[in-house]
C-alpha positions as CSV (number, residue, x, y, z in Angstrom):
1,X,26.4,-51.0,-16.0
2,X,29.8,-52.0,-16.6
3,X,28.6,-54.8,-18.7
4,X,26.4,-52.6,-20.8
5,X,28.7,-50.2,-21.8
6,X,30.8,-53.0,-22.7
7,X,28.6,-54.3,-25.2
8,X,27.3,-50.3,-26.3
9,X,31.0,-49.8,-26.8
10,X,30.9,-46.6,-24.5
11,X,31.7,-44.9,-21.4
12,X,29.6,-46.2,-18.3
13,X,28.8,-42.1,-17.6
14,X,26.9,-42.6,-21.4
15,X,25.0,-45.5,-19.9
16,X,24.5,-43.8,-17.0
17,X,23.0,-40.7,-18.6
18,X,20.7,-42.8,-21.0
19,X,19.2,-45.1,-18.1
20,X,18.5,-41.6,-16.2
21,X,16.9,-40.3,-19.0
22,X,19.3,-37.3,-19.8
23,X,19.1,-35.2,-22.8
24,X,22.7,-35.0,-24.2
25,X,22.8,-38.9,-25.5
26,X,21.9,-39.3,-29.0
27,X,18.4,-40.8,-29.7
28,X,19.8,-44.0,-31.7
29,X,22.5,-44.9,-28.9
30,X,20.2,-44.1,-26.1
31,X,17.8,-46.1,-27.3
32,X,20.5,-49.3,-28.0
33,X,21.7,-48.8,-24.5
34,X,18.2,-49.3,-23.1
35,X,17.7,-51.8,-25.0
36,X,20.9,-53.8,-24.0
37,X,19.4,-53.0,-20.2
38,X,16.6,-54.4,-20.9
39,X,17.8,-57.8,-22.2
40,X,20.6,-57.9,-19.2
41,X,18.4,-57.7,-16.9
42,X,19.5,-54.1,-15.7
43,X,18.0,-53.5,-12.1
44,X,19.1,-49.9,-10.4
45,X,20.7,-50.4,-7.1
46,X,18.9,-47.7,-5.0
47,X,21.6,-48.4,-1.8
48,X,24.1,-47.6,-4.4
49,X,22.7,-44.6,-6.1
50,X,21.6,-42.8,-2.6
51,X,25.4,-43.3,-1.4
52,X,26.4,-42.1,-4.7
53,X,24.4,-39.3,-4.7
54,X,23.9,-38.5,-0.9
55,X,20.1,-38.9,-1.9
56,X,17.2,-41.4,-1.2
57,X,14.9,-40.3,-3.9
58,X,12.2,-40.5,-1.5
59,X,9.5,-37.5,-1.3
60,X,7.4,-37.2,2.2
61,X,3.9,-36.6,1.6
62,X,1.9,-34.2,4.5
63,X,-2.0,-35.2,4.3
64,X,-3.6,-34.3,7.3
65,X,-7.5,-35.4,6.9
66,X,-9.0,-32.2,8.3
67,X,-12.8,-33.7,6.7
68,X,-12.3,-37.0,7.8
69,X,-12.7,-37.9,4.1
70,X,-9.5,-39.8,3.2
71,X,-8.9,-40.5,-0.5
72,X,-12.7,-39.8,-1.0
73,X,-11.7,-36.1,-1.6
74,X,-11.7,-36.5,-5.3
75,X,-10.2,-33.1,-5.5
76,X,-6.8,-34.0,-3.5
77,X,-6.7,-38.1,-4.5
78,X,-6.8,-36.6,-8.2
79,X,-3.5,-34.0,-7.2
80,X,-2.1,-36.6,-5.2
81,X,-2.1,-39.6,-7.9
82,X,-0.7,-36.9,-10.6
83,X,1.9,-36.0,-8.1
84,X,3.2,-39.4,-7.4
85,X,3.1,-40.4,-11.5
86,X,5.6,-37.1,-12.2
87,X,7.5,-38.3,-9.0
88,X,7.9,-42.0,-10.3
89,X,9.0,-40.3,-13.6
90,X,11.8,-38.9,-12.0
91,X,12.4,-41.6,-9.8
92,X,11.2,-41.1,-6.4
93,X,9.2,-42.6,-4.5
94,X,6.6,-41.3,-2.3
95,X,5.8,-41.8,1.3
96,X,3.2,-40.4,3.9
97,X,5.0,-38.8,6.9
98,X,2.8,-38.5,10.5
99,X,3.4,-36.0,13.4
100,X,3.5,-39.0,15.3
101,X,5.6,-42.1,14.2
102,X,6.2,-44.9,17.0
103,X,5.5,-44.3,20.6
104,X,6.9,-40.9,20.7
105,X,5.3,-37.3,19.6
106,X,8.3,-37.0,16.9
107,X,6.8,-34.2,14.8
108,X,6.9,-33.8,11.3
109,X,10.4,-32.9,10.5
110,X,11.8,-35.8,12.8
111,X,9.6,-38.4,10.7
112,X,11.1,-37.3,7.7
113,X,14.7,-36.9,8.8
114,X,13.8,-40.5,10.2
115,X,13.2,-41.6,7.2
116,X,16.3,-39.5,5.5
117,X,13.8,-38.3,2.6
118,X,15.1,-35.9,0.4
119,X,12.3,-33.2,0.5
120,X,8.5,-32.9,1.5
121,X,5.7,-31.6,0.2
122,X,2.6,-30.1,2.3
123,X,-0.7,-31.4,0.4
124,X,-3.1,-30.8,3.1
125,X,-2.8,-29.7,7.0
126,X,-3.5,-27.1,9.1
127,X,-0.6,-24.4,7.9
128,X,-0.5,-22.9,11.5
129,X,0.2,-25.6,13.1
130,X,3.6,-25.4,14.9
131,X,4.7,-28.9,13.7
132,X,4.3,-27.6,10.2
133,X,5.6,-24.2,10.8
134,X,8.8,-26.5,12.3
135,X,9.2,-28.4,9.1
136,X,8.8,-25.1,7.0
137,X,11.9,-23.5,8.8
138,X,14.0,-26.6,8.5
139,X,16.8,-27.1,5.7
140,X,14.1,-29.7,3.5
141,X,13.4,-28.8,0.4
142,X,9.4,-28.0,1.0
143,X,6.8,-27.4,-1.8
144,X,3.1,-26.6,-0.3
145,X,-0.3,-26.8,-2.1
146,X,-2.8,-24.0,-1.7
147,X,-0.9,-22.1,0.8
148,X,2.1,-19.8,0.4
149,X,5.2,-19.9,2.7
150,X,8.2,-17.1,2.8
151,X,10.7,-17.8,0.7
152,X,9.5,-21.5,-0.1
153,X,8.5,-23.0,-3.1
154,X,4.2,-23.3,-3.4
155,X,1.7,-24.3,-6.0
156,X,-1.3,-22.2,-5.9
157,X,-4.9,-22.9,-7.4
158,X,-6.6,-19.4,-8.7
159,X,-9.2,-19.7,-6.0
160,X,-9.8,-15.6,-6.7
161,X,-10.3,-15.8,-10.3
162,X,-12.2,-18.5,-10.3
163,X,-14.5,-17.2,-8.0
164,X,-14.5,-14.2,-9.6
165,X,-15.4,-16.1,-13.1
166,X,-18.4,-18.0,-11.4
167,X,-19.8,-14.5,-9.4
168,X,-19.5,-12.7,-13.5
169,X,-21.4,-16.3,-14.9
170,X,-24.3,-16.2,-12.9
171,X,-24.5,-12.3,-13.0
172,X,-24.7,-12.9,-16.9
173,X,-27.7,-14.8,-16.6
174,X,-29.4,-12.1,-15.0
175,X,-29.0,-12.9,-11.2
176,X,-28.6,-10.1,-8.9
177,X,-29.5,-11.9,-5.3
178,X,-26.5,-13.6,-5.0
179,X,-25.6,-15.5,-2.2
180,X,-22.4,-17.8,-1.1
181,X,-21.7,-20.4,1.2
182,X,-18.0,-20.8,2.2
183,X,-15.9,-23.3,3.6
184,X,-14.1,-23.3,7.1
185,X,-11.6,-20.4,7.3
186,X,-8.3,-21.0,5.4
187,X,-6.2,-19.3,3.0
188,X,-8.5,-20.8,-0.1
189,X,-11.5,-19.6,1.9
190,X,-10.0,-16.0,2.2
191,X,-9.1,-16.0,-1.1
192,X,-12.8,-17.2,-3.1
193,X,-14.4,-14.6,-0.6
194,X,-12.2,-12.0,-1.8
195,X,-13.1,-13.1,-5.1
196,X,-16.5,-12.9,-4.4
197,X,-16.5,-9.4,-2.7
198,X,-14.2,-8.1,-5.5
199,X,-16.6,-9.4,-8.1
200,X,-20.0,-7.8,-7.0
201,X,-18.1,-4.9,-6.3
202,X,-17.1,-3.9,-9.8
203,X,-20.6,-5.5,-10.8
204,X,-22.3,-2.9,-8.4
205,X,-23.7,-5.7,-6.4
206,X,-24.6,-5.0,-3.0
207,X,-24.8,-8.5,-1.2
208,X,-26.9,-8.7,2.1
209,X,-24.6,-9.9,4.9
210,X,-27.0,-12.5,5.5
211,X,-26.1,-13.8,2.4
212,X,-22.8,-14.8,3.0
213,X,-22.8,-18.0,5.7
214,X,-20.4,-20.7,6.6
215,X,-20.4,-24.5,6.3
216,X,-17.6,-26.9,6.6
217,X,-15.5,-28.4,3.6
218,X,-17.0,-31.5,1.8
219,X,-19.5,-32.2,4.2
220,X,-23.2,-32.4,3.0
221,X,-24.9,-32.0,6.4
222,X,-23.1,-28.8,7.3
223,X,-24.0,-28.0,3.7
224,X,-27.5,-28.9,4.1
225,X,-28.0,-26.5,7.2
226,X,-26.6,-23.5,5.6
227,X,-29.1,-24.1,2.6
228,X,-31.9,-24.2,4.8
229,X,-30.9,-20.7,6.6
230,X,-30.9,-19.3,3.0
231,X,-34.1,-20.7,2.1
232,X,-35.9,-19.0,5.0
233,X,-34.7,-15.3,5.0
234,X,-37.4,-13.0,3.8
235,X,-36.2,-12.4,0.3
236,X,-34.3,-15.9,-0.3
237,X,-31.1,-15.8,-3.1
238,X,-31.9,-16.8,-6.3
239,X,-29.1,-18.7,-7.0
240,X,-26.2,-19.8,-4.4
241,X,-22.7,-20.8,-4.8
242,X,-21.7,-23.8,-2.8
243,X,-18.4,-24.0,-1.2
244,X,-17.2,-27.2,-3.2
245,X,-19.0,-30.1,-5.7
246,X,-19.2,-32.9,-2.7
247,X,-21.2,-30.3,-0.3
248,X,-23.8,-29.7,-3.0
249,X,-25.5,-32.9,-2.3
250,X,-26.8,-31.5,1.2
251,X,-27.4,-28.0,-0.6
252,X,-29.8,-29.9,-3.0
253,X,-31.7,-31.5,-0.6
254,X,-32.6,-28.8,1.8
255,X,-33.7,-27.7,-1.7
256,X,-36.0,-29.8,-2.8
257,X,-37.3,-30.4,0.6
258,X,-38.3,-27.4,0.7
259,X,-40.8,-27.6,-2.5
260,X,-38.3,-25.9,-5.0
261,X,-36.6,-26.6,-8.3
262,X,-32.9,-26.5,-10.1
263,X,-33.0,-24.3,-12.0
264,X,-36.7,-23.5,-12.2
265,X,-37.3,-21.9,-8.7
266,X,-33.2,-21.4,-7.7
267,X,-29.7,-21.4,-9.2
268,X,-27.1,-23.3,-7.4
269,X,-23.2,-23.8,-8.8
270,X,-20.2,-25.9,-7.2
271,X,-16.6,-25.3,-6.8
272,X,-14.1,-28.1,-7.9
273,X,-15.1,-29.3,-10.9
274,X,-14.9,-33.1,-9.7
275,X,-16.4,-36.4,-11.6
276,X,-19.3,-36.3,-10.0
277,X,-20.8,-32.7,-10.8
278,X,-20.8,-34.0,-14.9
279,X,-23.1,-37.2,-13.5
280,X,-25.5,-35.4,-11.5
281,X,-28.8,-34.4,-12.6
282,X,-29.2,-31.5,-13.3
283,X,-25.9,-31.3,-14.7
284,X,-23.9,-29.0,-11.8
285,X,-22.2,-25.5,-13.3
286,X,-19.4,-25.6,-11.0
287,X,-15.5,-24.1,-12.1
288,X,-12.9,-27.2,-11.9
289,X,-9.9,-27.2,-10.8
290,X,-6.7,-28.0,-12.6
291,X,-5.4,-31.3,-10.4
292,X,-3.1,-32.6,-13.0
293,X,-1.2,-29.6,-13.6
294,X,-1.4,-29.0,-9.4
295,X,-0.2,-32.0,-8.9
296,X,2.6,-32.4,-11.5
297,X,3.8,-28.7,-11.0
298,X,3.8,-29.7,-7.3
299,X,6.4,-33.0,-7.9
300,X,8.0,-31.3,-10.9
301,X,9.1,-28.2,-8.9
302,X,10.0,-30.3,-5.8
303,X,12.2,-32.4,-7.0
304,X,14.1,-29.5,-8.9
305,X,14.5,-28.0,-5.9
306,X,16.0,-31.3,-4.3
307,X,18.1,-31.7,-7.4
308,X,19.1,-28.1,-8.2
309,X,19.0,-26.3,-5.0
310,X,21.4,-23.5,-6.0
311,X,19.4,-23.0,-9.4
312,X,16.0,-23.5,-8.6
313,X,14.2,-20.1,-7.2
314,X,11.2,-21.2,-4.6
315,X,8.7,-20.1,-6.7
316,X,4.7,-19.6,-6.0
317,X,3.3,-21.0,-9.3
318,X,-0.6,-19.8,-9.8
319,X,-2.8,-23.1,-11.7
320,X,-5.7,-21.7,-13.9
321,X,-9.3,-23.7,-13.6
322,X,-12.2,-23.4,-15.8
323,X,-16.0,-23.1,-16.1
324,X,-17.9,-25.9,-16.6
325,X,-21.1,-25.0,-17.6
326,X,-24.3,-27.7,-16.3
327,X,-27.5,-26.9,-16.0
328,X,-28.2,-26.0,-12.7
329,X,-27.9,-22.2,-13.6
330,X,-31.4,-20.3,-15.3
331,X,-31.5,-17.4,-17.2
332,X,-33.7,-15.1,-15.2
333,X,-34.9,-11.0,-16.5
């Protein structure tokens, strides 16, 4: 640094503020000063900066598989890979933390003080879990996805509205025998059911509690089952909302094994919005989810909150989704 201020001609605080990407340098000389970098060779010291700064510019990352699905579960690799690129923007790095690390049942917050990481963000576990609930009362700075904490920071998906948006889409078309398969109970569940119920409500819907059944996240045969129930009641739906995109694949196969057509002889829609819902055919109406902006706003805010504790109010920021419209939904009446 010394060297490139040198040949800039200016302070080594100008160089530093240019190689960190701070506003107040002027365009032209920020732009010499990276180039001189460049040509020396410039290489940040990261034992330097965290002793300079008391910081290791490492985030922990809390992704506990609860469907067994891994990185196949487009809808969290998508939020995940837009969190770590706004991360690496900003210089951090990213690493998973484990409840148990070595021999020993650390937990959580141990793991990450372990690992002296400068803040953690909650991308998937079960919220109630005491481990968690431990590393939400600690001193970290903590962002969480899809489930609010007191008085920390969260990133929220509109799971209501967009419920809400599907429930008025398919009404539209002239459905009235509505039904809806959920996921597992969580606070996203709670939320699209309330979205659902407040929906046919103002619509004047009255929804058969038969119509409302349970199957478990992103998992086709659980899926599959709860189709079939639907399919045998006396007066079957005429169009069901699945609980996410992935799920629909067992949905649609009770379907047609039962005789029946999309859209012809049922409706169906999705909920995510992931790749795979534009390559199906029929085309799947489904409402997506934002994951880019999730998973930016997710890094972006954690890493103010790491960097500008005193300034930085832990906020719950709501993500808007849209309606994609397939085909899988017929005008009926």
């Amino acid at each position: 640094m010394k060297d490139i201020a040198l040949r800039c001609g200016v302070s080594m605080s100008t160089v530093s503020k240019a190689l960190n990407g701070r506003v107040d340098v002027g365009a032209a000389k920020k732009e010499q000063i990276l180039k001189v970098a460049k040509e020396l060779g410039y290489t940040a010291n990261s034992a330097a900066r965290a002793l300079k700064t008391n910081r290791t510019y490492s985030i922990g990352i809390v992704f506990t598989d609860l469907s067994n699905s891994g990185f196949m579960h487009e809808f969290f690799a998508s939020t995940l890979n837009h969190f770590r690129m706004e991360a690496e923007r900003r210089g951090y790095d990213i690493t998973f933390i484990s409840e148990n690390m070595g021999p020993a049942n650390t937990g959580y917050l141990q793991h990450a003080l372990a690992r002296g990481l400068d803040g953690v963000a909650i991308i998937c576990a079960d919220f109630f879990d005491p481990k968690i609930q431990e590393l939400v009362r600690s001193n970290l700075p903590i962002i969480s996805l899809d489930h609010a904490f007191n008085n920390r920071a969260a990133i929220l998906s509109d799971n209501m509205r967009g419920m809400e948006s599907l429930v008025r889409y398919v009404y539209g078309k002239g459905h009235r025998r509505i039904a809806y398969i959920h996921g597992n109970p969580t606070a996203v569940t709670e939320n699209r059911l309330m979205g659902f119920y407040r929906a046919c409500e103002a619509l004047g819907l009255a929804i058969p509690n038969e119509y409302i059944t349970e199957c478990e996240y992103h998992e086709p045969v659980s899926c599959y089952k709860a189709t079939k129930r639907l399919l045998a009641l006396p007066e079957r739906p005429t169009c069901i909302l699945f609980s996410d995109d992935y799920s629909y694949i067992g949905g649609i196969n009770a379907i047609y094994e039962a005789g029946l057509r999309v859209p012809e002889d049922i409706s169906i829609v999705g909920y995510d919005g992931i790749h795979m819902a534009k390559m199906v055919s029929p085309k799947l109406t489904t409402w997506q989810q934002n994951t880019a902006e999730l998973g930016r706003l997710a890094a972006e805010r954690l890493i103010d909150r790491i960097e500008h504790p005193h300034t930085t109010p832990p906020k719950h920021i709501t993500v808007q989704g849209r309606l994609l419209e397939g085909e899988t939904v017929r005008q009926i009446g």
